[in-house]
C-alpha positions as CSV (number, residue, x, y, z in Angstrom):
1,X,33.8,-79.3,-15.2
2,X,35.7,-76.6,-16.8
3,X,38.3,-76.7,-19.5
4,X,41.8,-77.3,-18.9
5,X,44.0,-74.5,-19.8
6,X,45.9,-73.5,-22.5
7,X,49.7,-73.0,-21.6
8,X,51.8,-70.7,-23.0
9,X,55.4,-71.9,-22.1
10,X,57.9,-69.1,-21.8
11,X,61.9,-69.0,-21.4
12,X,63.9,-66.3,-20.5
13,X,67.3,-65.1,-18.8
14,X,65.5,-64.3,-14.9
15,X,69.3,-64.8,-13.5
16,X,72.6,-64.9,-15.3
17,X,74.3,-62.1,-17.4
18,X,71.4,-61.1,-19.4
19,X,68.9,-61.2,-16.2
20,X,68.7,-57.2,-16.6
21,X,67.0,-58.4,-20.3
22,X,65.2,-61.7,-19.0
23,X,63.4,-60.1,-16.2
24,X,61.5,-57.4,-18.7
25,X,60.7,-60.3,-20.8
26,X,58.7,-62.4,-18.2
27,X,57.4,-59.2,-17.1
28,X,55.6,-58.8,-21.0
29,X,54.7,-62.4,-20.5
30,X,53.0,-61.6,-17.2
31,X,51.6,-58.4,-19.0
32,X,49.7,-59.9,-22.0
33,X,48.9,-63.5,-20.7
34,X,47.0,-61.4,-17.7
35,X,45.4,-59.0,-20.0
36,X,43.9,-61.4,-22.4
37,X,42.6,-63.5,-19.3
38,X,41.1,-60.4,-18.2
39,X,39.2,-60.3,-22.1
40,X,37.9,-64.0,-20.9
41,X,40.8,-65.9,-22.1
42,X,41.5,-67.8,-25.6
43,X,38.3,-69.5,-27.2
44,X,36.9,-69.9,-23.8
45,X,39.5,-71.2,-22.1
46,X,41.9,-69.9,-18.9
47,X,45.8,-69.1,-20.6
48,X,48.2,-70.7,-18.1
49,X,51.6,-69.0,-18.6
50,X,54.3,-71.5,-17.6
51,X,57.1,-69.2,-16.9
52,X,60.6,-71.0,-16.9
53,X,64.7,-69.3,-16.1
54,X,67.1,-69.8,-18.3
55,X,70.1,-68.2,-15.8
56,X,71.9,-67.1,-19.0
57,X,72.8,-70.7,-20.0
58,X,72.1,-72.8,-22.2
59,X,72.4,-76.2,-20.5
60,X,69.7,-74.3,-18.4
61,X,67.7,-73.1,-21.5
62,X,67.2,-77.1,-22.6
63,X,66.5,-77.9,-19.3
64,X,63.7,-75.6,-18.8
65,X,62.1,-76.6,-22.6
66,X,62.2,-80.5,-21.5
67,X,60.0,-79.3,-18.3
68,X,58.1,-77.5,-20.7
69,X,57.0,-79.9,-23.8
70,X,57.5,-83.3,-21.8
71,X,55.7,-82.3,-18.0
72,X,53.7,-79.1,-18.6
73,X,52.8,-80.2,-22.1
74,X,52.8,-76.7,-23.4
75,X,51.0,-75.5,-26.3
76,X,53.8,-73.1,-27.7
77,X,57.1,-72.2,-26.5
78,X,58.5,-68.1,-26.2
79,X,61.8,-67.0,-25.4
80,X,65.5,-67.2,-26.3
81,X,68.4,-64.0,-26.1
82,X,71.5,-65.6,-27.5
83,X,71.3,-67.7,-31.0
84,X,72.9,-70.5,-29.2
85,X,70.2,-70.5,-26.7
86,X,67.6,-71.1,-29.4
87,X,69.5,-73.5,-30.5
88,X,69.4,-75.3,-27.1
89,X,65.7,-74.4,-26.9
90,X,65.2,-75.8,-30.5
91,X,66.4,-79.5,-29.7
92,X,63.6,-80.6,-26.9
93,X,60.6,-78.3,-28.6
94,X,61.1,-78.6,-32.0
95,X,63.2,-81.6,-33.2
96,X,62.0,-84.0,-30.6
97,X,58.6,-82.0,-29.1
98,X,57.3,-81.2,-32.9
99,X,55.8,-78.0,-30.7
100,X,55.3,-74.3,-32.0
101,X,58.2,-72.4,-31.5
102,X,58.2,-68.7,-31.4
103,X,61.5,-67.1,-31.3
104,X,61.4,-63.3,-30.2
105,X,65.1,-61.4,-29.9
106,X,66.6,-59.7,-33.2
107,X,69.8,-62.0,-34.5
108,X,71.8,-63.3,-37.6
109,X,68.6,-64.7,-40.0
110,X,68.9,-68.4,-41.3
111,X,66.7,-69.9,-38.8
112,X,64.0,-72.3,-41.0
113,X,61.9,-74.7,-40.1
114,X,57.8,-75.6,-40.1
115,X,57.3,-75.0,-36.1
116,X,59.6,-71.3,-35.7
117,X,58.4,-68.4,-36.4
118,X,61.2,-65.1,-35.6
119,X,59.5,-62.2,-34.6
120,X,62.5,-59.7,-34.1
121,X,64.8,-57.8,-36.9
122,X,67.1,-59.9,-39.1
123,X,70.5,-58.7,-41.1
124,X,68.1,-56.8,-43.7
125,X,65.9,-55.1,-41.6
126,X,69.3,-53.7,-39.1
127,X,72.7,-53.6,-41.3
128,X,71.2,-53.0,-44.7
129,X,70.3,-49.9,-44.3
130,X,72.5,-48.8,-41.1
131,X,75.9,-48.9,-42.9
132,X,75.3,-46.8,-46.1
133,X,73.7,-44.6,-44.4
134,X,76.3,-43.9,-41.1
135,X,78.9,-44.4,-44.3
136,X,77.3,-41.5,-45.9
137,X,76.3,-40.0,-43.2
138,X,80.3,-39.6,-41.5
139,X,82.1,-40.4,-44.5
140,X,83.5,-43.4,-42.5
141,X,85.2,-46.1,-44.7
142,X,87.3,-48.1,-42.1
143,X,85.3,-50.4,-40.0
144,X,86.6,-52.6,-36.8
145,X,84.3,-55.6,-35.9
146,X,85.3,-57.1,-32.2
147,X,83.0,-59.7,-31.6
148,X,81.9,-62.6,-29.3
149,X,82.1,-66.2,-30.6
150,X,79.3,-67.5,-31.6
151,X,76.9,-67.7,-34.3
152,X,74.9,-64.4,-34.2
153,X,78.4,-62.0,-35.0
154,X,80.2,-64.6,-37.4
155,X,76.9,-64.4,-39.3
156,X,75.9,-60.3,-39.1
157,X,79.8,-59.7,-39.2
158,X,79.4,-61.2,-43.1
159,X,76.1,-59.6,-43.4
160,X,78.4,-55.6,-42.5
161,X,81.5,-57.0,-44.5
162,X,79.3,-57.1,-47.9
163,X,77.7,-53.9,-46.5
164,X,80.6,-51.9,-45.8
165,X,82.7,-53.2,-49.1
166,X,79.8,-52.7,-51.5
167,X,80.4,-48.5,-50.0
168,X,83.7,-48.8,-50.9
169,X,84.8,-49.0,-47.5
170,X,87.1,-51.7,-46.0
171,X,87.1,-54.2,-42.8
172,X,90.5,-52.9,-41.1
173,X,90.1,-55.7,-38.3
174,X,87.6,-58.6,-37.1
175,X,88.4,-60.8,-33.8
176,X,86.3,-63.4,-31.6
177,X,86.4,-64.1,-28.2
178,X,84.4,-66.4,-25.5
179,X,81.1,-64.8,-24.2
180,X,83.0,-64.2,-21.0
181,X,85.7,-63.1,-22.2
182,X,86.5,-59.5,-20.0
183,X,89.7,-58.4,-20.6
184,X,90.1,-55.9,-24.0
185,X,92.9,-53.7,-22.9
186,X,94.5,-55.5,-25.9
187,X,91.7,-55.7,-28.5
188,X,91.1,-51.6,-28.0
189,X,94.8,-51.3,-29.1
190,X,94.3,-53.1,-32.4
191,X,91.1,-50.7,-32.9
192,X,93.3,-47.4,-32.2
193,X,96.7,-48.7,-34.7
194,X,94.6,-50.2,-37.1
195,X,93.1,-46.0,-37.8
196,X,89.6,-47.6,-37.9
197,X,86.8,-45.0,-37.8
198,X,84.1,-47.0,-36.9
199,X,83.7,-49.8,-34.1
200,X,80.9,-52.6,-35.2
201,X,80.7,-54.0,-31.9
202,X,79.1,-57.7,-31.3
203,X,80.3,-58.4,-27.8
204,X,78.0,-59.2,-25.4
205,X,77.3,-59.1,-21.4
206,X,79.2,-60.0,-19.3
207,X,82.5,-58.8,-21.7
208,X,80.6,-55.6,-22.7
209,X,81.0,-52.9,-20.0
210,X,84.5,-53.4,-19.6
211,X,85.3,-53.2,-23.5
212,X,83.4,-50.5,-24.0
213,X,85.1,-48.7,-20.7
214,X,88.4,-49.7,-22.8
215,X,87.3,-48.2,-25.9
216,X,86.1,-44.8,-24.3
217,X,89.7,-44.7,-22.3
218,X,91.2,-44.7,-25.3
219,X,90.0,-41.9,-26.9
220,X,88.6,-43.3,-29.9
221,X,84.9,-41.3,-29.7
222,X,86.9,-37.9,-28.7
223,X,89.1,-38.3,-31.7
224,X,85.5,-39.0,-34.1
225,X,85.3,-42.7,-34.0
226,X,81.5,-43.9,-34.6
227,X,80.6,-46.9,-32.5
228,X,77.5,-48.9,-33.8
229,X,75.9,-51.4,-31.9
230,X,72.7,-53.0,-33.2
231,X,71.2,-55.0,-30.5
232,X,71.7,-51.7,-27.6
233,X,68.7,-50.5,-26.4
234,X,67.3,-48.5,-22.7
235,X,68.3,-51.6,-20.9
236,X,71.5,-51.3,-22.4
237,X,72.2,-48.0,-21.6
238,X,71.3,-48.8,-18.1
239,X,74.1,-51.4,-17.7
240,X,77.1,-48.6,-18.6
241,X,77.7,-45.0,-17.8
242,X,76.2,-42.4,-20.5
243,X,80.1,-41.3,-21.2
244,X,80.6,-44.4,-22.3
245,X,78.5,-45.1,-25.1
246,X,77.7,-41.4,-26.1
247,X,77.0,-41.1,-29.8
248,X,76.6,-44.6,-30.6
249,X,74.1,-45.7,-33.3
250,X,71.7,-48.7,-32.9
251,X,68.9,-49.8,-35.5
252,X,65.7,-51.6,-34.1
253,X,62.4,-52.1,-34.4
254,X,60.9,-50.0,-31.3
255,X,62.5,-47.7,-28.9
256,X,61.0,-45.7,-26.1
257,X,61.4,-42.3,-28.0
258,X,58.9,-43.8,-30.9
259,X,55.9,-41.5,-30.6
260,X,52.5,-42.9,-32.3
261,X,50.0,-43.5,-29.8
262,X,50.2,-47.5,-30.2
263,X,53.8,-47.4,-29.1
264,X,53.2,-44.9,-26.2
265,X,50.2,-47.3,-24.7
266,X,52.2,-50.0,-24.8
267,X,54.8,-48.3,-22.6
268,X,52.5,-46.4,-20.5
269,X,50.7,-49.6,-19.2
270,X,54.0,-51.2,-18.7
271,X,55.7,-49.1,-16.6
272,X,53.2,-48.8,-14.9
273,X,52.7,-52.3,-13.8
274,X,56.4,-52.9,-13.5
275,X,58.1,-49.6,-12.5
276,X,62.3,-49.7,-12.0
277,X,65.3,-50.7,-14.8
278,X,63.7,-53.9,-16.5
279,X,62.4,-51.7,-19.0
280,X,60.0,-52.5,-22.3
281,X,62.5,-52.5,-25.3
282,X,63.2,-53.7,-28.4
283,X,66.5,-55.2,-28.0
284,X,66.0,-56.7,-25.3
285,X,63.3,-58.8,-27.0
286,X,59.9,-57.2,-25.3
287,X,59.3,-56.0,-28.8
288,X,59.8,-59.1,-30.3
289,X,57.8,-60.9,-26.9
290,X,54.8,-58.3,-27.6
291,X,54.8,-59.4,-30.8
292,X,55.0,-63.1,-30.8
293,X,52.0,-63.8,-28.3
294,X,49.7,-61.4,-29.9
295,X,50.5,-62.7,-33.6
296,X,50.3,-66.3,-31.9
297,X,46.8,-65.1,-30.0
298,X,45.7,-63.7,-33.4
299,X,46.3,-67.2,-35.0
300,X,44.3,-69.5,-32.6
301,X,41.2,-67.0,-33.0
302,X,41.5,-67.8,-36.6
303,X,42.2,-71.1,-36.6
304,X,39.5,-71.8,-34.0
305,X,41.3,-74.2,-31.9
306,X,45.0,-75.3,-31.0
307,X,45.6,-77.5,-34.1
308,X,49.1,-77.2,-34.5
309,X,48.6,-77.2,-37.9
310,X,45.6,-74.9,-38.5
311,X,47.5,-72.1,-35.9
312,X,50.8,-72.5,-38.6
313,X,48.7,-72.1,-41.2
314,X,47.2,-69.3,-39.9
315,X,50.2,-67.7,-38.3
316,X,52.1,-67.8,-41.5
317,X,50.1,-64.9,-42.8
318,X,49.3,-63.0,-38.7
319,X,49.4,-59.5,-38.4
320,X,48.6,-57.0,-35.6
321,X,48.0,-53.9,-36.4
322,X,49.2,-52.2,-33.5
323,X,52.6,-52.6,-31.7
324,X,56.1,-51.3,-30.6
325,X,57.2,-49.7,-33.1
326,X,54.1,-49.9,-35.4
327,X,52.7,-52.8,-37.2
328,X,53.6,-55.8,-37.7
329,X,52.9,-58.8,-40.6
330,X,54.5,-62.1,-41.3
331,X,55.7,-62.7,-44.7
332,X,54.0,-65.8,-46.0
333,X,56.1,-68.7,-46.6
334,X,59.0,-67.2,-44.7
335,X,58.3,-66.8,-40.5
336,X,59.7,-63.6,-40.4
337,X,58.1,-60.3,-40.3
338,X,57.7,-57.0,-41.7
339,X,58.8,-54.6,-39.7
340,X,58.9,-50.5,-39.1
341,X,62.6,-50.0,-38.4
342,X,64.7,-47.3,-36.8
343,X,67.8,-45.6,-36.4
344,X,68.7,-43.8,-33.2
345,X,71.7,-42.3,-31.7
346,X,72.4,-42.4,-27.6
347,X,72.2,-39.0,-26.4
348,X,73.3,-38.1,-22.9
349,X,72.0,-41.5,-21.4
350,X,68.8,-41.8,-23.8
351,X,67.9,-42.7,-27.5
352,X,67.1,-40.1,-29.9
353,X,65.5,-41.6,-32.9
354,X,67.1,-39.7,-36.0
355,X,66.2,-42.2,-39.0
356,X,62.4,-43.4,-39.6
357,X,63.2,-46.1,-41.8
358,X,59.8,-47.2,-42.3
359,X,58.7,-50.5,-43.3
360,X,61.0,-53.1,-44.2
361,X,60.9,-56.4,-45.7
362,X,63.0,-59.5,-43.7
363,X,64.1,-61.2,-47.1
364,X,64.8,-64.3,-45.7
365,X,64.3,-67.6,-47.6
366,X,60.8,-68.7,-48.3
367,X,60.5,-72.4,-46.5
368,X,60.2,-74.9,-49.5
């Protein structure tokens, strides 16, 4: 009689808001889960992936982790956008599961515990070295930060304020408003009076478009304003007209214009299994998905079963060689990686990469 097989449990935005983002997740899911099967599995066993929607909420998110840990009895858990959607994930897998946890989109840092490992950029690796350089780059010392509620922009927005101020520049406005929150006729008024030169935006889908329609009504690019956005990627640039968002500067750890051969493969086999606008990017978490099942694939090899336990240990020091973006290593004691990090500028409807940052460290606290 054959093993039974491992399951990979995976949760992602399929429906909902962030569906355009979701759908290219479960797509790398697919992607990898079917391409190590292919290699004759994980220590001789069939990989099960145990794909569950989200819909872009979080009562949904909770739901689907339940299903996950308490019915399919999963062996780890992938998937998350928003911060308070790994929170929601958190509570069944973690706290009352005690299951592996692999978290994949970039977001504010902080997150600690034995069973999570993050696998997408933190505050260091995105606003640390995006603001001096844009600051020294445009000479920009007046920065506006509309944002969304919740804990990912309250916790970068501190992250820019200590960024900008150490520059010498100032924080000439910062607002919040509910995720689906739409109407910023009011907010893009502030931004123009206040004489702020660059826009920090954290608002996400579905308030997005229509803010950033606002902004580039106003005239604030035409005039010179920067607009920086550090979680907009292809997918991104997909959901808004080119006009729009012309000029703005992102920082991640993987964009399609990244040229080393790894990075190209990666793309290459992806499109061509999933033509059409779910497209692999970093932003969106693909990078970050890529990344978390082949770290978590490296682990069980060297821990030589599923031990929870042996695959932490072993995860805690994983790296993979080869990836979006480049390389990839977790920092010992800490569950977030190394990264190769970059800078890029949208330029009539595409990124341009025009900053190889290299390799940077996530400096987040060591678990103690």
């Amino acid at each position: 009689m054959p093993e039974s097989p491992i399951k990979v449990g995976v949760i992602t935005d399929q429906t909902g808001a962030l569906s355009f983002m979701g759908v290219a997740n479960a797509n790398v899911a697919k992607m990898l889960i079917d391409d190590l099967n292919a290699r004759g599995g994980l220590l001789g066993r069939r990989v099960e992936l145990c794909l569950e929607d989200s819909e872009t909420t979080d009562s949904a998110a909770e739901a689907a982790a339940v299903k996950l840990v308490e019915h399919d009895r999963v062996d780890v858990v992938l998937g998350g956008i928003y911060s308070s959607t790994r929170q929601a994930i958190k509570g069944p897998v973690v706290v009352n599961g005690k299951t592996l946890y692999i978290y994949p989109e970039q977001y504010e840092g902080q997150e600690s515990d034995p069973l999570i490992f993050c696998t997408g950029p933190v505050p260091a690796q995105q606003v640390e070295p995006l603001i001096p350089w844009l600051m020294q780059k445009t000479g920009a010392k007046k920065f506006y930060l509309p944002s969304a509620d919740y804990i990912w922009p309250q916790v970068l927005n501190q992250r820019v304020r200590e960024s900008v101020e150490a520059g010498g520049g100032e924080i000439v406005g910062e607002e919040y408003w509910p995720l689906d929150h739409i109407d910023y006729a009011e907010t893009v008024a502030k931004i123009v009076s206040s004489g702020a030169e660059v826009v920090f935006n954290t608002i996400v889908p579905p308030g997005l478009p229509p803010f950033l329609e606002e902004l580039y009504n106003s005239g604030f690019a035409k005039r010179g304003g920067q607009l920086i956005c550090t979680y907009f990627d292809e997918n991104f640039l997909n959901l808004v007209p080119a006009e729009h968002v012309e000029g703005l500067y992102s920082c991640l750890d993987f964009y399609q214009d990244v040229s080393d051969p790894g990075s190209q493969g990666i793309i290459n086999r992806y499109d061509t299994l999933f033509p059409g606008s779910a497209k692999f990017t970093a932003g969106s978490a693909c990078s970050g998905m890529y990344r978390g099942l082949k770290l978590w694939e490296t682990a069980v090899k060297e821990a030589g079963s599923l031990n929870q336990e042996a695959v932490v240990k072993a995860l805690d020091h994983a790296t993979i060689l080869e990836g979006p973006g480049g390389s990839a290593e977790m920092v010992p004691g800490q569950h977030h990686l190394r990264l190769h990090m970059y800078i890029a500028q949208a330029q009539s409807g595409n990124f341009k990469v025009v900053k190889d940052l290299g390799v940077i460290e996530p400096k987040e606290p060591s678990l103690v």
